[in-house]
N, C-alpha and C positions, 0 to 999 in steps of 0.2 A: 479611918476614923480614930483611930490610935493614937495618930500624933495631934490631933486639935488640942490645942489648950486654949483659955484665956488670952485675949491681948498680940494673937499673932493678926498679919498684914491681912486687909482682906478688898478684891479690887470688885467694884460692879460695874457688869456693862449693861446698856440695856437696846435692844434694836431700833426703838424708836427715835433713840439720839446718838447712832453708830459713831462720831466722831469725842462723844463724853465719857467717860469714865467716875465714878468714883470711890475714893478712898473710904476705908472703915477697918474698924477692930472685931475679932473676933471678943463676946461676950461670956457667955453662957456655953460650954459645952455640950453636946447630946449625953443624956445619961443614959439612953435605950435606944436600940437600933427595929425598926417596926419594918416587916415584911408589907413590902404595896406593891401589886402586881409580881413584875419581874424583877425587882430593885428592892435594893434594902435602904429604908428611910429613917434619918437621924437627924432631930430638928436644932437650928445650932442659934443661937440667937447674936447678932455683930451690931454694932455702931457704926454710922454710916454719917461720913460729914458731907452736908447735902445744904446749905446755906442757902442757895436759890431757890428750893423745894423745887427741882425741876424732877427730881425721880418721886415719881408719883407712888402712893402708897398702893397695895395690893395689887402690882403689874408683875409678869413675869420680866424674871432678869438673871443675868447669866453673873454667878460669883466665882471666884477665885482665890484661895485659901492659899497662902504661902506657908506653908506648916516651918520648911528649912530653908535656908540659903546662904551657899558659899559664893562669892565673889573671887574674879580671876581667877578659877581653876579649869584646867583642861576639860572638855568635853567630847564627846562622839555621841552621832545619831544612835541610836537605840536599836536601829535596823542592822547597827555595822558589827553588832556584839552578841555573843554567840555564847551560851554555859551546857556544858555537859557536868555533869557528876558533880556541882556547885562551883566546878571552877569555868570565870569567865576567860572568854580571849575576844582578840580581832585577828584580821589578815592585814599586816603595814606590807606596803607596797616596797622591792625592794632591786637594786639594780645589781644584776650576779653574771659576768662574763658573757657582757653584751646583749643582755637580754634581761628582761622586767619583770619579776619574779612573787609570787604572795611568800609572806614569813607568815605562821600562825604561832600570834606573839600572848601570853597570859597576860590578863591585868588584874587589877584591883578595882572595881567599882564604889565610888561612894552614893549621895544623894543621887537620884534621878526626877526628871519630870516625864511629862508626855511624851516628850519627843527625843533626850538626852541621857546619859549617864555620865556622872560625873566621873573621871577617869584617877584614881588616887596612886597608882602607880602600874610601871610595866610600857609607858609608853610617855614622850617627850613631845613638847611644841613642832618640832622638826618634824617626825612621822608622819605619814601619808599613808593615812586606814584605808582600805577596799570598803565599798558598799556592795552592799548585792544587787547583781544582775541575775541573766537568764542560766548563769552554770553555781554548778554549788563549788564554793572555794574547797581548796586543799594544799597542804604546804606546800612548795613549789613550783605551784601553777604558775605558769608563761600566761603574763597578762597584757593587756593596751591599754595605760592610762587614755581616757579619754574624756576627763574632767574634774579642773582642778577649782572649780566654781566653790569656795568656804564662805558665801555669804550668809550662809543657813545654818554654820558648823560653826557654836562659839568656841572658843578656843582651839584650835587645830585644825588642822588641813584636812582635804576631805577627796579621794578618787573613788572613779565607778570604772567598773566592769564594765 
């Protein structure tokens, strides 16, 4: 709730029109976060350009706050990124005297979402990050690329274990 200010992007969907979206600003910040059940509730008040009045008033619907957002920067799954002691890494896949090998490489993270970390150094477009499988990585490890499918990985390449 930290980052809401005024005037950032804010998308609604709502199930009963799965293929609509609409666009809106954040207003009004929460100025008090209120304990409801097992969640903590902050009432935020957005502008919603709805011209057709098809989003009906007092429906549940599902928002989306864009609080930051960088364009063209490297990314990795969030599953692939590993921090001890505050410093993050990955495992890039790597090719070492005939055989395929994990490097446990530091990086830099910036912004992240649900599913990504923005990656702000420590690693290049070229790399080829490990995901995790069934064994837990360690430098060195003899591995088998078995899938180079990055349609889900913006910016960078993407193998599994």
């Amino acid at each position: 709730m930290g980052g809401l200010e005024p005037g950032l992007p804010v998308r609604i969907t709502w199930d009963a029109l799965e293929n609509r979206t609409w666009a809106g600003r954040t207003e009004i910040t929460p100025k008090q976060v209120v304990s409801h059940s097992s969640r903590s509730v902050g009432e935020l008040l957005c502008s919603v350009e709805n011209a057709k009045l098809e989003l009906l008033p007092n429906t549940n619907v599902s928002v989306r706050i864009n609080s930051r957002e960088r364009l063209n920067v490297l990314a990795v799954p969030r599953g692939s990124v590993e921090t001890i002691g505050g410093q993050s890494f990955v495992f890039v896949v790597k090719d070492s005297v005939g055989k395929t090998v994990l490097e446990k490489r530091p990086i830099q993270v910036g912004i992240a979402d649900a599913t990504n970390y923005e990656v702000v150094s420590g690693l290049t477009g070229e790399d080829t990050v490990a995901l995790p499988g069934d064994a837990d990585f360690r430098d060195g490890m003899a591995v088998k690329v078995v899938n180079l499918d990055t349609t889900n990985v913006p910016g960078g390449n993407g193998a599994s274990n």
